[in-house]
C-alpha angles and dihedrals in degrees: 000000000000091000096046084058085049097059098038097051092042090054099043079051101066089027090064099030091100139007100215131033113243118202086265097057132089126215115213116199116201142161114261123306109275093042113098090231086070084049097059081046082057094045099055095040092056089054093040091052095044098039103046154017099273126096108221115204113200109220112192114202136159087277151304088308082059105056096019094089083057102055082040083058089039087255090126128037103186135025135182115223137140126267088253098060094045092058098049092037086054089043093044094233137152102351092351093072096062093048095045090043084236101302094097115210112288095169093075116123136178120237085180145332095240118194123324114272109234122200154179165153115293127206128161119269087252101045111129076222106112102161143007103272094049087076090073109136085009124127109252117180102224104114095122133188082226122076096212095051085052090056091046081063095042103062094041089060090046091061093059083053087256135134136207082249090056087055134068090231107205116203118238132163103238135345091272097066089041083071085049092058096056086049092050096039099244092116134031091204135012124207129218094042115182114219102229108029116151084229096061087066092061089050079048093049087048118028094001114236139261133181112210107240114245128223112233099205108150083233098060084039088064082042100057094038089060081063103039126345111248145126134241113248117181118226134198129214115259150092115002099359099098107182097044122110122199108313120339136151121242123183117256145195142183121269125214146215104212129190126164116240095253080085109108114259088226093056090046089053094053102051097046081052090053096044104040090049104044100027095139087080088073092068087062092072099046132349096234087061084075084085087062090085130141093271079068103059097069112050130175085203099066111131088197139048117275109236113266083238090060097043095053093052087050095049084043084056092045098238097108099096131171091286096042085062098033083064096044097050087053096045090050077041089067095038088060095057 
């Protein structure tokens, strides 16, 4: 609880700080406070706040679509979304296509990939639910306004052999709220569930949690990537991963920072400099930050162009190599269709 105090406090804080944004100040979008994607918000505005002459302001809003139309105005000079999301924002794809009135956003860029985001299905400790496909005919909230959280849910369910037609699928607004839903009783189980989320701890104060452990077949893998593209990790119970029992698997994806490219090369620049030098501070807000470390700021894996600004920083570093470029010029190559 005393966390979850921690993080709302800390981000009222920056969202009322100030009223306007100045040239020196730099605007964060995140999802709502209690999800982790908020917490990585938290955890670059605090270096960017402490390592440079920039004063970072966290926004929490119902997701990247959300934000997305500010940082398009120059509103909003940073956002937090999966890899998912950013290709098919920068593609103008699923949602993506009516709020960008079908141009996507081309202008999308990546500052840095920042840790995996791992996540599962949430019951609570005493549900009679064991596994996934004992939540058949059960109500799941995982009906999201977002397309890409829906899939999430989606191919969680499809690893335990189930469909969305097998499930009582309860609307809810993030996955926040789908952890609401156990606590107030609207839901037995909630997908895309972030390891890691403050709001887990309150489940956990009050039901105890518990993640349903996944299978990682290759089979059920292929399963699960026709729904939403991702990877197993395997997690041990420990510090800072409440819900997990013993040793399980949850799905997992990249996060990104985002910015647009009418951020000034030189503040890009900047902000990957800041992060990437001084990247343990990201562990004081919350211990499964320690896998945003610098081997995760350069990733053959990106699905959109990294920011001038980043790139120079890295070359500057000596870690752009010939690949490195090779990827970034296809991917500008697709923004240019």
């Amino acid at each position: 609880m005393k966390k979850i105090i921690f993080f709302i406090f800390i981000s009222v804080f920056f969202l009322f700080s100030t009223s306007s944004l100045s040239s020196d100040q730099i605007s964060i979008g995140t999802n709502p406070i209690g999800a982790f994607f908020h917490t990585i918000g938290v955890a670059a505005a605090k270096v960017i706040n402490d390592y440079t002459n920039l004063k970072a302001v966290v926004k929490p809003m119902s997701g990247p679509e959300a934000w997305m139309p500010y940082m398009a105005r120059g509103e909003m000079q940073l956002g937090v979304m999966n890899m998912w999301d950013a290709e098919m924002a920068i593609a103008g794809k699923y949602e993506w296509e009516k709020l960008s009135q079908g141009k996507g956003f081309p202008n999308l860029r990546l500052i840095t990939p920042t840790v995996p985001n791992k996540i599962g299905i949430m019951v609570a400790k005493d549900s009679p639910v064991k596994k996934i496909a004992d939540l058949k005919g059960k109500k799941v909230a995982g009906k999201y306004p977002r397309s890409s959280i829906t899939l999430q849910t989606l191919a969680l369910l499809a690893n335990g052999g189930l469909e969305e037609k097998d499930v009582i699928m309860v609307p809810v607004h993030s996955p926040p709220d789908g952890v609401k839903a156990i606590i107030e009783g609207r839901a037995e189980a909630s997908g895309t569930i972030t390891l890691g989320s403050p709001i887990i701890e309150e489940l956990n104060a009050k039901k105890g949690a518990r993640y349903l452990p996944l299978d990682p077949s290759p089979q059920l893998v292929e399963k699960m990537k026709k729904y939403f593209p991702g990877y197993m990790v395997k997690v041990k119970e420990g510090p800072g991963v409440v819900g997990i029992t013993g040793e399980q698997y949850l799905w997992a994806y990249d996060i990104y920072l985002a910015t647009v490219t009418e951020l000034p090369e030189s503040i890009a620049y900047t902000i990957t400099k800041a992060l990437y030098e001084h990247y343990k501070e990201f562990e004081l807000v919350h211990k499964l930050l320690k896998e945003w470390n610098q081997e995760s700021f350069l990733s053959k894996d990106i699905v959109i162009p990294y920011h001038p600004g980043a790139v120079k920083y890295f070359k500057e570093k000596g870690i752009w190599n010939k690949e490195m470029e090779e990827i970034q010029s296809k991917l500008l190559a697709q923004t240019r269709r």
